[in-house]
N, C-alpha and C positions, 0 to 999 in steps of 0.2 A: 608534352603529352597530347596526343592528338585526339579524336571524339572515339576513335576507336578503342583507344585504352579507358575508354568510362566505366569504375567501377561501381558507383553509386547513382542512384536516380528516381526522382519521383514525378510521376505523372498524377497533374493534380487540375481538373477532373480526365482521369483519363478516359469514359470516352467521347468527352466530348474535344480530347485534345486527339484523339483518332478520326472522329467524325471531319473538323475541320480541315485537317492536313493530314493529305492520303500519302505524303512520303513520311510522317509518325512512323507507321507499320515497321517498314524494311527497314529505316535506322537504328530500331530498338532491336530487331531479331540480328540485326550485323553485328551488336555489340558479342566480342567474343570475352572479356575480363570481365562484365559485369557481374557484381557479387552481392548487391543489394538495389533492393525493388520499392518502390512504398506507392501505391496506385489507391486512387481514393475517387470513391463514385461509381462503382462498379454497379449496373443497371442489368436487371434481368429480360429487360425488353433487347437487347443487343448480348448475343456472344462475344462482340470484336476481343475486352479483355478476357477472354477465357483464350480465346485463339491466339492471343499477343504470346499470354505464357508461354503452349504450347512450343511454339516457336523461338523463344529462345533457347539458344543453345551452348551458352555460358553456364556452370552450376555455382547458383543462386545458394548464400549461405545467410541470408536474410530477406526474410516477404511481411511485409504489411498491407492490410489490406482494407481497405473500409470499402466495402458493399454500403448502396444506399440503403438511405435513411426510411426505412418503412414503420415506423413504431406509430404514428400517424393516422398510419392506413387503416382499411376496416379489417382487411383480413392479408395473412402472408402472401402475397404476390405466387403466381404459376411462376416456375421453371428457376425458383431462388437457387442461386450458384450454391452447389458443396464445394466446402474451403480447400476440404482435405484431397477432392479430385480434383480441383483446381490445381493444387501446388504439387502432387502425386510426384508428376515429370522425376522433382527435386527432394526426390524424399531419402535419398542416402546424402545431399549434400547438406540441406538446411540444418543450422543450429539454432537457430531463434526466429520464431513465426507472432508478429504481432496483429488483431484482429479485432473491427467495432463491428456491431451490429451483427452478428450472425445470425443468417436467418436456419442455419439449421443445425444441428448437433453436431457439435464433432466428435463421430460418432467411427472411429475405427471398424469396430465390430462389424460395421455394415458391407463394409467393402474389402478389408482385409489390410487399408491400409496402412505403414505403419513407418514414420519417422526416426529414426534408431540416433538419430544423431544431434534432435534437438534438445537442448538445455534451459531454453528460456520461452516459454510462451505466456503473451498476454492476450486476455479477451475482456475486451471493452462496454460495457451500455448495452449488451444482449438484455429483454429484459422475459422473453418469453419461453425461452427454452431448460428446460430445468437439466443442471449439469450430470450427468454421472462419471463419476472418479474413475469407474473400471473401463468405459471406452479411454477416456481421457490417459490410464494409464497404458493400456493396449495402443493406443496411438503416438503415445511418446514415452518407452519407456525410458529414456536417459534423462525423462526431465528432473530441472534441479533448482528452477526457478519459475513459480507462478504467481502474474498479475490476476486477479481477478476482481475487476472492477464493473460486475453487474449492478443495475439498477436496486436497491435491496430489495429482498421478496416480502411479500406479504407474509403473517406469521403462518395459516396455514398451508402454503407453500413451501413455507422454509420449513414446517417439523415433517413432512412428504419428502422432501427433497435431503434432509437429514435419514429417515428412516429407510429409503433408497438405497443410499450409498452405506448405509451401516450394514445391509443386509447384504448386498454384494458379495460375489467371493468371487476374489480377483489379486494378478499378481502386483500387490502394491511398488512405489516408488520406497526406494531403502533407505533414503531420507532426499530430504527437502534443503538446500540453503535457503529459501526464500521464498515467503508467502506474502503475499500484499492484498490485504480482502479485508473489508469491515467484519465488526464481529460479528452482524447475523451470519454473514458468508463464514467465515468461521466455525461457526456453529452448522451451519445447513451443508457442508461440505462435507465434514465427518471424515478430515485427513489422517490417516492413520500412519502417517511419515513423521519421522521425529522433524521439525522444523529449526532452524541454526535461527534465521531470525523470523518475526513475525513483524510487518505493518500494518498494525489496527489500524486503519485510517478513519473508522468513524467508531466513537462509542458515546451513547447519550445514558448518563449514569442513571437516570429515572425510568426511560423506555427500553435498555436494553441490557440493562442490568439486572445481579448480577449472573442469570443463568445463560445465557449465551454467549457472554466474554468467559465466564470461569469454566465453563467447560468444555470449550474452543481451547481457552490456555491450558488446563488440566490436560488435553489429549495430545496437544504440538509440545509443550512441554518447550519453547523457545530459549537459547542462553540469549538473545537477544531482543530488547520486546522496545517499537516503538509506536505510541498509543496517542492519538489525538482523540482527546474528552472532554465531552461537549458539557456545558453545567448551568441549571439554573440557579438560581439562589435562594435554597428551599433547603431544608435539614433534610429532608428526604436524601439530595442529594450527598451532601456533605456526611450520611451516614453510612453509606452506602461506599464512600472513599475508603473508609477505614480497612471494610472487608474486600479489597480493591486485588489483592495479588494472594493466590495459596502458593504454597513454598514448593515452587519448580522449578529451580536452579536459575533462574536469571541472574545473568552478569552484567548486563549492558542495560539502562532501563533510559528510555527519551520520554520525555511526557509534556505534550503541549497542551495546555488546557484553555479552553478557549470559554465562554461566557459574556452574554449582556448581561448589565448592569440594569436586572428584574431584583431590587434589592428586596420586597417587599416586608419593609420596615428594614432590613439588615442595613446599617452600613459597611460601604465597601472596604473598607481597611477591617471591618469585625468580618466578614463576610469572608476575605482572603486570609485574613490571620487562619480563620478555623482551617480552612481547606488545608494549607500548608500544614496544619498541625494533625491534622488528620491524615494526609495524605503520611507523612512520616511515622504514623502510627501504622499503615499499610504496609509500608516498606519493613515493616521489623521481620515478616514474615520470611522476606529473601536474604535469608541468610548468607547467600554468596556472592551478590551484589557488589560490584566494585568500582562501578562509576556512574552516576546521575546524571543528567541533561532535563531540567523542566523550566519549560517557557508556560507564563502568564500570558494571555493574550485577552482582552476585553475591547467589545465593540462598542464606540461609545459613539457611535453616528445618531441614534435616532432620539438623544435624551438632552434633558435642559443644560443650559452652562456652568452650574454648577458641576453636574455629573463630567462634565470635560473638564473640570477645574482637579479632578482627580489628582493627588501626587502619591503614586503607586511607589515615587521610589523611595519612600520612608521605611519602606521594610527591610531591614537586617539582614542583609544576605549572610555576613559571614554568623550572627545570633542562628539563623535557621539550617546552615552547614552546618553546622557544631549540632546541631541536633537532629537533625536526619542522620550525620556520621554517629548519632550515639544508638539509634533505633538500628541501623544496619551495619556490625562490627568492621565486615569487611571492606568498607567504602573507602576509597584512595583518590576517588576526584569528584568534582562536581561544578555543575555549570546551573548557573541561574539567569536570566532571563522576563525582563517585563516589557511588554509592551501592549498599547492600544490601535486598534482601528480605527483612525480617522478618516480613511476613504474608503471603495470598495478594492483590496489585496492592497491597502497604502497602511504600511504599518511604521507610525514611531515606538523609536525601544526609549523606554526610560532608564532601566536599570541592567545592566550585563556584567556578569562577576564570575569568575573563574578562580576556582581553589582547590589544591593540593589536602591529604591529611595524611597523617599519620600518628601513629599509637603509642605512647611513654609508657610500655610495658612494666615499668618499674613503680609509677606511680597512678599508670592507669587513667593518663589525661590525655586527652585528644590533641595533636598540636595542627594548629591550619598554616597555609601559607598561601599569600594570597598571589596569582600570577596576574601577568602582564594581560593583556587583551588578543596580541599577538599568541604569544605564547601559551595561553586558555584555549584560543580555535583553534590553533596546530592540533595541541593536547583531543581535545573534544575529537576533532578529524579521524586520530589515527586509533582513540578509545573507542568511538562508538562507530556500527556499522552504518553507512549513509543507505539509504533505500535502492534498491537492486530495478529501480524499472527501465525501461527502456522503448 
């Protein structure tokens, strides 16, 4: 395959990879198969990448794009690229546009523009531009998959930027497979799409609970829900698990729960007993629930050797199966999971346990069965939905 057939390509920084080599330009507009772009560095003191686009003449079914880093700065930069006139050329072909820093709305309405065939958009670390739904769905209405990984708002930002988008009247998305936004963005979004899964990627049970997770989940209504929660070790916390899920059909539930080892006075084995016992008191709720995934994660970087000396794996996986399967009827698997932090993303697993259940209708006893480790991740793999980013 010769350079002509290049379907994929990233130009990283690209301009200053235009800048230094003036044959860059004509080899990138010569490609006639290219179908994916990912350019990073995009400078509004130079057009070159706006005019690269322009010029190709291949239809592009994927653009990434990261515009510089202005967050910095004092104020937005003169002549900041529109993303959406940028990619305009490719707007019957593109199906996934992924995007950091935008410095301006993507804001259909404005220009008319409108992407019919994208599926999947992310937008990244924007931290200034308050989103609305109704351009967002005028601009793409076939979407079916949204990253939204903004900067979190401030609280009153985010009940402005909720109250916004609730009062809108616009023709929404008719459902969502995939949301990927902390819970303020959850809440401050105000998606009126049924959602297949949600990726809570941050929820801190003291600061953002529970009205901006509950009522994010009460309106997406997820059968899929994966939630990374953040925990000190405070009853506040641990009471606050209990009333953790209102009963909206989740099937699929992943929960990683992450937490230092701030015991203040608790010890850690009393400390994790409660959560699990609480958290199972949560789960009674999801009546239709049929497979678990929750990983323990504790960072134990910054505390004495004893606190390293931790052995997390004295907890009873298959004692706390049998009792999660008894709070949630319908439950048919479960994966459990410990591990600590001893580096910065260096995680040891202590404990990892994968089991089957099922029901002796006759006598009304739970029976477990414990699988292999192989045969646990398969299970887990093809049970729960993995995260849709890209």
């Amino acid at each position: 395959m010769g350079a002509h057939d290049l379907r994929v390509l990233e130009l990283r920084p690209v301009e200053d990879l235009l800048a230094a080599n003036a044959q860059m330009f004509p080899a990138v507009t010569s490609l006639r198969n290219l179908k994916s772009i990912d350019m990073d560095g995009l400078y509004c003191q130079t057009n070159q990448a706006v005019e690269l686009l322009q010029q190709i003449t291949s239809d592009l079914v994927s653009a990434t794009l990261h515009p510089y880093d202005y967050r910095f700065d004092s104020a937005e930069p003169e002549g900041a690229p529109d993303i959406l006139t940028m990619l305009s050329k490719f707007r019957q072909s593109l199906t996934q546009i992924r995007i950091s820093y935008p410095l301006r709305e993507l804001n259909g309405f404005g220009h008319g523009i409108i992407f019919p065939q994208v599926r999947k958009l992310s937008v990244e670390a924007g931290f200034w531009i308050r989103p609305s739904l109704g351009a967002l769905a005028y601009a793409f209405p076939g979407l079916n998959q949204l990253v939204w990984h903004y900067d979190p708002p401030a609280p009153n930002e985010m009940e402005e930027s909720r109250e916004e988008n609730s009062s809108e009247h616009y023709q929404s998305w008719l459902h969502c497979d995939s949301l990927s936004c902390s819970a303020r963005w959850g809440y401050a979004l105000c998606l009126r799409s049924p959602v297949r899964y949600w990726n809570c990627r941050y929820l801190s049970a003291e600061k953002e609970f529970p009205d901006y997770f509950l009522t994010a989940l009460s309106e997406i209504r997820p059968e899929n829900l994966r939630l990374n929660l953040h925990l000190e070790a405070s009853q506040a916390s641990l009471e606050h698990i209990t009333n953790l899920f209102p009963p909206v059909g989740i099937a699929h539930l992943d929960v990683t729960i992450s937490s230092r080892l701030f015991f203040n006075g608790m010890r850690s084995g009393e400390f994790y007993g409660k959560v699990l016992m609480m958290l199972g008191k949560g789960i009674s709720s999801l009546a239709q629930l049929r497979s678990l995934a929750l990983h323990v994660c504790v960072d134990v970087n910054e505390f004495h050797t004893e606190h390293k000396g931790l052995d997390l794996a004295k907890i009873n996986a298959i004692a706390l199966g049998r009792r999660l399967a008894h709070h949630a009827p319908q439950l048919t698997h479960a994966s459990f999971k410990l591990s600590r932090e001893t580096r910065i993303s260096e995680l040891e697993t202590e404990l990892e346990e994968y089991m089957r259940f099922s029901r002796d209708k006759s006598v009304g006893n739970i029976v477990h069965e414990r699988l292999t480790l192989q045969a646990g991740r398969e299970l887990l793999k093809s049970s729960l939905l993995v995260a849709m980013e890209f």
